[in-house]
Steps between C-alpha positions, in 0.01 A plus 500: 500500500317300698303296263803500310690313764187219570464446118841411469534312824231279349714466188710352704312267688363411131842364418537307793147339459703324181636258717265499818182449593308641715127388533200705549141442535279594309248669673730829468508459168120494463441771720751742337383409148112571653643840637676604159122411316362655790716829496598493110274298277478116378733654177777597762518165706509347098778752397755411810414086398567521167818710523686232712621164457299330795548085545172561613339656260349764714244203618515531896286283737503634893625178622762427231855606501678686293822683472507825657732639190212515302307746768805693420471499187138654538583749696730612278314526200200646676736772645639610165145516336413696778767741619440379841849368695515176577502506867178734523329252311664238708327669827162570334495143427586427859207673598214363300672138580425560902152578417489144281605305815296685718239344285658183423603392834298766731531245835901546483503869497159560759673303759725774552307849649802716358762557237804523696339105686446384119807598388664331754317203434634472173812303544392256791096426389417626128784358328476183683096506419630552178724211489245228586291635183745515247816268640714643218441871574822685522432800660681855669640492807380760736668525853323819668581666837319798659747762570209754704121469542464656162800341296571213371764355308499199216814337327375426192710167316443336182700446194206626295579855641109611441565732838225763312274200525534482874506879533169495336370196699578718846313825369197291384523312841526820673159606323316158551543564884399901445837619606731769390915500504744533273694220352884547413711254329889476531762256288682284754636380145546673184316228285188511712504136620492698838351775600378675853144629487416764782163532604395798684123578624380838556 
Protein backbone atom coordinates (compact mmCIF):
# COMPACT_ATOMS: atom_id res chain seq x y z
CA UNK A 1 0.00 0.00 0.00
CA UNK A 2 2.66 1.97 0.54
CA UNK A 3 4.33 2.13 -2.75
CA UNK A 4 0.98 2.29 -3.99
CA UNK A 5 0.28 5.56 -2.30
CA UNK A 6 4.00 7.30 -3.43
CA UNK A 7 3.45 6.09 -7.07
CA UNK A 8 0.35 7.76 -7.29
CA UNK A 9 1.27 10.82 -5.29
CA UNK A 10 3.88 11.27 -8.01
CA UNK A 11 1.12 10.93 -10.60
CA UNK A 12 -0.02 13.68 -9.22
CA UNK A 13 2.74 15.88 -8.93
CA UNK A 14 3.25 14.71 -12.76
CA UNK A 15 0.10 16.58 -13.64
CA UNK A 16 0.92 19.56 -11.93
CA UNK A 17 4.48 19.69 -13.53
CA UNK A 18 2.11 20.51 -16.86
CA UNK A 19 1.91 23.91 -15.91
CA UNK A 20 4.95 24.50 -13.46
CA UNK A 21 8.30 24.34 -13.32
CA UNK A 22 10.38 23.43 -11.05
CA UNK A 23 14.21 23.38 -11.80
CA UNK A 24 16.73 20.91 -10.83
CA UNK A 25 20.33 20.45 -11.28
CA UNK A 26 21.71 18.18 -12.82
CA UNK A 27 24.17 16.66 -10.87
CA UNK A 28 21.24 14.42 -9.29
CA UNK A 29 20.38 13.42 -12.37
CA UNK A 30 23.88 12.16 -13.24
CA UNK A 31 24.43 10.56 -10.14
CA UNK A 32 21.13 8.58 -10.08
CA UNK A 33 21.50 7.55 -13.75
CA UNK A 34 25.41 6.38 -12.61
CA UNK A 35 23.71 4.47 -9.63
CA UNK A 36 20.93 2.72 -11.88
CA UNK A 37 24.21 1.56 -14.42
CA UNK A 38 25.94 1.00 -11.35
CA UNK A 39 23.19 -1.17 -9.55
CA UNK A 40 21.27 -2.42 -12.86
CA UNK A 41 23.24 -2.29 -16.06
CA UNK A 42 23.94 0.43 -18.95
CA UNK A 43 20.57 -1.51 -20.73
CA UNK A 44 18.44 -0.42 -17.61
CA UNK A 45 19.52 3.37 -17.35
CA UNK A 46 18.71 3.06 -21.56
CA UNK A 47 15.28 1.32 -20.90
CA UNK A 48 13.88 4.14 -18.26
CA UNK A 49 15.30 7.00 -21.20
CA UNK A 50 13.76 5.67 -23.93
CA UNK A 51 10.37 4.93 -22.30
CA UNK A 52 9.74 8.67 -21.44
CA UNK A 53 9.20 11.75 -23.23
CA UNK A 54 12.22 13.81 -21.72
CA UNK A 55 12.77 17.70 -23.21
CA UNK A 56 16.02 16.63 -22.38
CA UNK A 57 16.58 13.82 -23.97
CA UNK A 58 18.00 11.97 -21.07
CA UNK A 59 21.35 14.22 -21.78
CA UNK A 60 22.18 15.63 -18.17
CA UNK A 61 25.27 17.81 -17.40
CA UNK A 62 25.99 18.29 -13.34
CA UNK A 63 25.81 21.94 -13.61
CA UNK A 64 22.80 22.26 -15.94
CA UNK A 65 19.23 22.44 -14.95
CA UNK A 66 16.61 20.53 -15.64
CA UNK A 67 13.13 19.84 -14.58
CA UNK A 68 12.78 17.72 -11.68
CA UNK A 69 9.50 15.96 -13.42
CA UNK A 70 11.66 14.13 -15.48
CA UNK A 71 13.66 12.53 -12.25
CA UNK A 72 10.18 11.48 -11.63
CA UNK A 73 9.63 10.11 -14.40
CA UNK A 74 12.81 7.84 -13.85
CA UNK A 75 12.02 6.76 -10.86
CA UNK A 76 9.03 5.60 -11.96
CA UNK A 77 9.95 3.57 -14.71
CA UNK A 78 12.92 2.12 -12.91
CA UNK A 79 10.51 1.10 -10.04
CA UNK A 80 8.09 -0.79 -12.27
CA UNK A 81 10.97 -2.70 -14.11
CA UNK A 82 12.10 -3.50 -10.89
CA UNK A 83 9.39 -4.27 -8.35
CA UNK A 84 11.10 -2.01 -6.03
CA UNK A 85 8.61 1.00 -4.46
CA UNK A 86 9.35 4.14 -5.28
CA UNK A 87 10.27 5.61 -2.05
CA UNK A 88 12.88 2.71 -1.20
CA UNK A 89 14.52 3.53 -4.24
CA UNK A 90 14.07 7.14 -3.42
CA UNK A 91 16.20 6.50 -0.02
CA UNK A 92 18.80 4.18 -1.60
CA UNK A 93 19.41 6.94 -3.92
CA UNK A 94 19.69 9.30 -1.01
CA UNK A 95 22.34 7.32 0.26
CA UNK A 96 24.80 6.80 -2.52
CA UNK A 97 24.15 10.77 -3.28
CA UNK A 98 25.78 11.67 0.40
CA UNK A 99 28.68 9.60 -0.43
CA UNK A 100 28.97 11.71 -4.02
CA UNK A 101 29.20 15.00 -2.04
CA UNK A 102 31.31 13.69 0.45
CA UNK A 103 33.53 13.35 -2.52
CA UNK A 104 32.52 16.23 -4.46
CA UNK A 105 32.65 18.85 -1.91
CA UNK A 106 34.59 16.90 1.08
CA UNK A 107 35.71 20.56 2.85
CA UNK A 108 31.79 21.33 3.47
CA UNK A 109 30.99 18.15 5.18
CA UNK A 110 34.74 17.65 7.25
CA UNK A 111 34.21 20.94 8.83
CA UNK A 112 31.64 19.50 10.87
CA UNK A 113 33.12 16.52 13.54
CA UNK A 114 29.45 15.01 13.72
CA UNK A 115 26.17 14.24 12.06
CA UNK A 116 23.77 15.78 14.30
CA UNK A 117 26.61 19.45 13.85
CA UNK A 118 26.37 18.70 9.91
CA UNK A 119 22.97 18.35 9.81
CA UNK A 120 22.44 21.34 11.46
CA UNK A 121 24.63 23.06 9.25
CA UNK A 122 22.57 22.37 6.44
CA UNK A 123 20.16 25.19 6.34
CA UNK A 124 22.45 28.16 7.58
CA UNK A 125 26.12 27.10 5.71
CA UNK A 126 25.67 24.23 2.95
CA UNK A 127 22.84 25.61 1.17
CA UNK A 128 24.21 29.01 1.25
CA UNK A 129 27.80 27.39 0.01
CA UNK A 130 25.62 26.02 -2.37
CA UNK A 131 24.09 29.14 -3.51
CA UNK A 132 27.30 31.05 -4.38
CA UNK A 133 28.15 27.94 -6.81
CA UNK A 134 25.15 27.52 -8.61
CA UNK A 135 23.03 31.06 -8.04
CA UNK A 136 19.97 29.32 -9.54
CA UNK A 137 19.93 26.27 -7.23
CA UNK A 138 16.57 25.76 -5.73
CA UNK A 139 17.00 23.63 -3.03
CA UNK A 140 14.98 21.84 0.36
CA UNK A 141 14.49 23.60 3.19
CA UNK A 142 15.68 21.97 6.30
CA UNK A 143 14.97 23.72 9.73
CA UNK A 144 16.41 21.13 12.44
CA UNK A 145 16.18 21.34 16.27
CA UNK A 146 17.67 18.88 18.81
CA UNK A 147 14.97 17.68 20.98
CA UNK A 148 17.71 15.44 23.55
CA UNK A 149 21.46 14.72 23.25
CA UNK A 150 20.58 11.88 20.98
CA UNK A 151 17.56 13.33 18.87
CA UNK A 152 17.16 15.47 16.50
CA UNK A 153 14.47 16.74 14.51
CA UNK A 154 14.38 18.15 10.62
CA UNK A 155 11.31 19.80 8.78
CA UNK A 156 11.83 18.79 5.57
CA UNK A 157 10.08 21.54 2.70
CA UNK A 158 10.13 21.45 -0.93
CA UNK A 159 7.57 21.28 -3.57
CA UNK A 160 9.53 18.45 -5.18
CA UNK A 161 8.41 16.22 -2.17
CA UNK A 162 11.70 13.83 -2.71
CA UNK A 163 11.48 13.43 1.42
CA UNK A 164 13.03 9.56 0.62
CA UNK A 165 15.85 11.54 -0.87
CA UNK A 166 16.55 13.34 2.36
CA UNK A 167 15.78 10.24 4.42
CA UNK A 168 18.47 8.60 2.51
CA UNK A 169 20.86 11.62 2.65
CA UNK A 170 20.58 11.41 6.80
CA UNK A 171 21.31 7.51 6.91
CA UNK A 172 24.30 7.90 4.50
CA UNK A 173 25.37 10.99 6.64
CA UNK A 174 24.90 9.04 9.68
CA UNK A 175 27.43 6.35 8.16
CA UNK A 176 30.02 8.93 6.76
CA UNK A 177 30.48 10.09 10.47
CA UNK A 178 30.44 6.11 11.72
CA UNK A 179 27.29 6.56 13.67
CA UNK A 180 24.26 4.50 14.28
CA UNK A 181 20.36 5.80 14.88
CA UNK A 182 17.41 5.33 13.40
CA UNK A 183 15.78 7.72 11.06
CA UNK A 184 11.84 8.13 11.06
CA UNK A 185 9.92 10.19 8.70
CA UNK A 186 6.38 11.71 9.39
CA UNK A 187 3.88 13.74 6.76
CA UNK A 188 3.28 17.19 8.22
CA UNK A 189 1.33 17.18 4.75
CA UNK A 190 -0.29 14.54 2.86
CA UNK A 191 1.45 15.42 -0.54
CA UNK A 192 4.92 15.25 0.93
CA UNK A 193 5.97 18.87 0.28
CA UNK A 194 6.50 18.54 4.15
CA UNK A 195 7.59 16.14 6.10
CA UNK A 196 9.30 15.71 9.84
CA UNK A 197 12.34 13.46 9.83
CA UNK A 198 13.31 12.10 13.42
CA UNK A 199 16.69 11.22 14.01
CA UNK A 200 17.54 9.09 16.86
CA UNK A 201 21.25 7.78 17.79
CA UNK A 202 21.81 4.74 19.70
Amino acid sequence: MRAVFFVCGYRLVLFIFDWKYIGMKGIIFTEFLELVEEKFGLEMVDAIISENDLASGGAYTAVGTYDHGEMVKLVISLSAKCDIPVDTLLVVYGEYLFGTFVKSYGHFIEASTDAFSFLASVESYIHVEVRKLYNDAELPSFNTSEKAHNVMEMIYKSERKLSGVAEGLVIGCLKHYGEEGTVKREMIKEDGSEVKITVTKV
